[in-house]
Backbone as numpy.savetxt, mean C-alpha at the origin, in Angstrom:
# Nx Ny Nz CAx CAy CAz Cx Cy Cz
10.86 -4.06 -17.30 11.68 -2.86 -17.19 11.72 -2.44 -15.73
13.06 -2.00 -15.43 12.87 -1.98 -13.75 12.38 -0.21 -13.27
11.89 -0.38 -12.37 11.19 1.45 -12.10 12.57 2.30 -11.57
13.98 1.95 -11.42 15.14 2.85 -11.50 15.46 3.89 -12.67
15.01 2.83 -13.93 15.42 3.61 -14.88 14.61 4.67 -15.01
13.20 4.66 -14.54 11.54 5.66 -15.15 12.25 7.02 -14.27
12.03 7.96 -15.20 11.58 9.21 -14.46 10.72 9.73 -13.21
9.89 8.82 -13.49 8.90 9.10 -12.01 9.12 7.84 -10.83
8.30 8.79 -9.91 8.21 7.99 -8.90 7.20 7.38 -8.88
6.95 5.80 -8.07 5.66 5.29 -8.04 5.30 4.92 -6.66
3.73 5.82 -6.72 2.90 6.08 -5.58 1.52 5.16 -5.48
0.95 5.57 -4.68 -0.78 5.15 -4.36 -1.25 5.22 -3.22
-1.97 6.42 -3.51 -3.15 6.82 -2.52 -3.76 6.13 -1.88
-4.31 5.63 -0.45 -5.24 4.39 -0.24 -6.34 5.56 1.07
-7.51 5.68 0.52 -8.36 5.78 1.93 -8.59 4.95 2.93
-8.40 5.30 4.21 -8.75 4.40 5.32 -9.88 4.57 5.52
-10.61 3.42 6.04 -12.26 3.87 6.59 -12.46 5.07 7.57
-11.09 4.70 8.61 -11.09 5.74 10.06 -10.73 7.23 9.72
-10.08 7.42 8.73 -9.42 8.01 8.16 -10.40 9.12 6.84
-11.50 9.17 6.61 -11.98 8.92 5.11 -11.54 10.55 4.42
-11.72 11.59 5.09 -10.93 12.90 4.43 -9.60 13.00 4.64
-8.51 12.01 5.07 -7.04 12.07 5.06 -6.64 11.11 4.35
-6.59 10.97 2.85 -5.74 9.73 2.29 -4.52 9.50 2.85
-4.10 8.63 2.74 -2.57 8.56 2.76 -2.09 7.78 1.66
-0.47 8.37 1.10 0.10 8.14 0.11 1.08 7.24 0.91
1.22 6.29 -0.33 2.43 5.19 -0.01 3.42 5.33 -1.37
4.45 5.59 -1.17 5.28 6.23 -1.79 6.92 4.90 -2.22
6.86 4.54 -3.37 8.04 3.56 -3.48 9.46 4.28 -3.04
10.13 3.98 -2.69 11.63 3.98 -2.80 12.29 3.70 -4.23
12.88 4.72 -4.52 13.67 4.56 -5.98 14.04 2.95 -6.13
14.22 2.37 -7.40 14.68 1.34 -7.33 13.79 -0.10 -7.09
12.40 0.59 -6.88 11.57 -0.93 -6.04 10.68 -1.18 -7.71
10.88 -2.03 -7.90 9.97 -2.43 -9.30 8.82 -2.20 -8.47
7.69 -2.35 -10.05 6.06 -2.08 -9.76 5.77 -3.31 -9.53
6.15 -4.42 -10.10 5.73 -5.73 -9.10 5.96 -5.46 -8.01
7.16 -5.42 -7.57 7.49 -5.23 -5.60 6.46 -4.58 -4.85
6.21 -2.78 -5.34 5.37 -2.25 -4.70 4.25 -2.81 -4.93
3.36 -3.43 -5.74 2.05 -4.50 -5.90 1.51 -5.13 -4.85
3.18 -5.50 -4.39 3.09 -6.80 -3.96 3.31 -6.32 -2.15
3.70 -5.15 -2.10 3.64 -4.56 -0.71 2.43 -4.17 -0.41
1.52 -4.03 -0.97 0.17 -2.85 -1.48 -0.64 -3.87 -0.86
0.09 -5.13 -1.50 -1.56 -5.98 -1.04 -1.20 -6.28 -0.14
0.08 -6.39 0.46 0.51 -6.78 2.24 0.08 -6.11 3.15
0.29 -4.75 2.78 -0.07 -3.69 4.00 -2.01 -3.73 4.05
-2.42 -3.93 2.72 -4.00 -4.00 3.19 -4.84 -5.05 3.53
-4.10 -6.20 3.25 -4.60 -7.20 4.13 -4.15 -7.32 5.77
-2.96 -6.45 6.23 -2.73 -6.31 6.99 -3.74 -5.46 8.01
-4.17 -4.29 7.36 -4.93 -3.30 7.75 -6.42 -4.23 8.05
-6.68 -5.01 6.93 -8.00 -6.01 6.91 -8.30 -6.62 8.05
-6.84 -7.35 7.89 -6.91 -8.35 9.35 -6.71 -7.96 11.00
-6.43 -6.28 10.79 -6.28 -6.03 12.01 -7.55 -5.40 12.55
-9.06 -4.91 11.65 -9.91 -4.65 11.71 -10.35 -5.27 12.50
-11.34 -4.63 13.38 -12.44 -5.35 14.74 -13.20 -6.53 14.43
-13.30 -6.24 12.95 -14.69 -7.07 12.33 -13.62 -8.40 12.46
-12.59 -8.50 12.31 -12.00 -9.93 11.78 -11.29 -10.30 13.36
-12.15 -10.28 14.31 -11.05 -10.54 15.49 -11.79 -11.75 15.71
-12.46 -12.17 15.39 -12.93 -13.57 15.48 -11.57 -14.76 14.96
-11.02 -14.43 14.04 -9.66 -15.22 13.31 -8.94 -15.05 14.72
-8.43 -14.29 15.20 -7.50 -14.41 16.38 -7.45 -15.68 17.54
């Protein structure tokens, strides 16, 4: 079922380490299925992962 038709919007909160009393919300765009946003969710935090100090050895 695609998330255009749902009444709500679909969100998710993520704490940053640097961050730990400011969540930030990531917020879909009407229209983005819950696979899509899933699938952005895990992009942006492996993104966040890999840009961490600890992983600058991969560089």
């Amino acid at each position: 079922m695609s998330t255009a038709s749902s009444p709500f919007q679909i969100t998710h909160t993520i704490t940053l380490p640097t961050q730990p009393t400011e969540p930030v919300t990531v917020v879909a765009a009407f229209g983005v299925s819950d696979a899509d946003f899933r699938l952005v969710l895990l992009l942006l935090i492996t993104s966040l992962l890999m840009s961490h100090p600890a992983f600058n050895y991969l560089s």
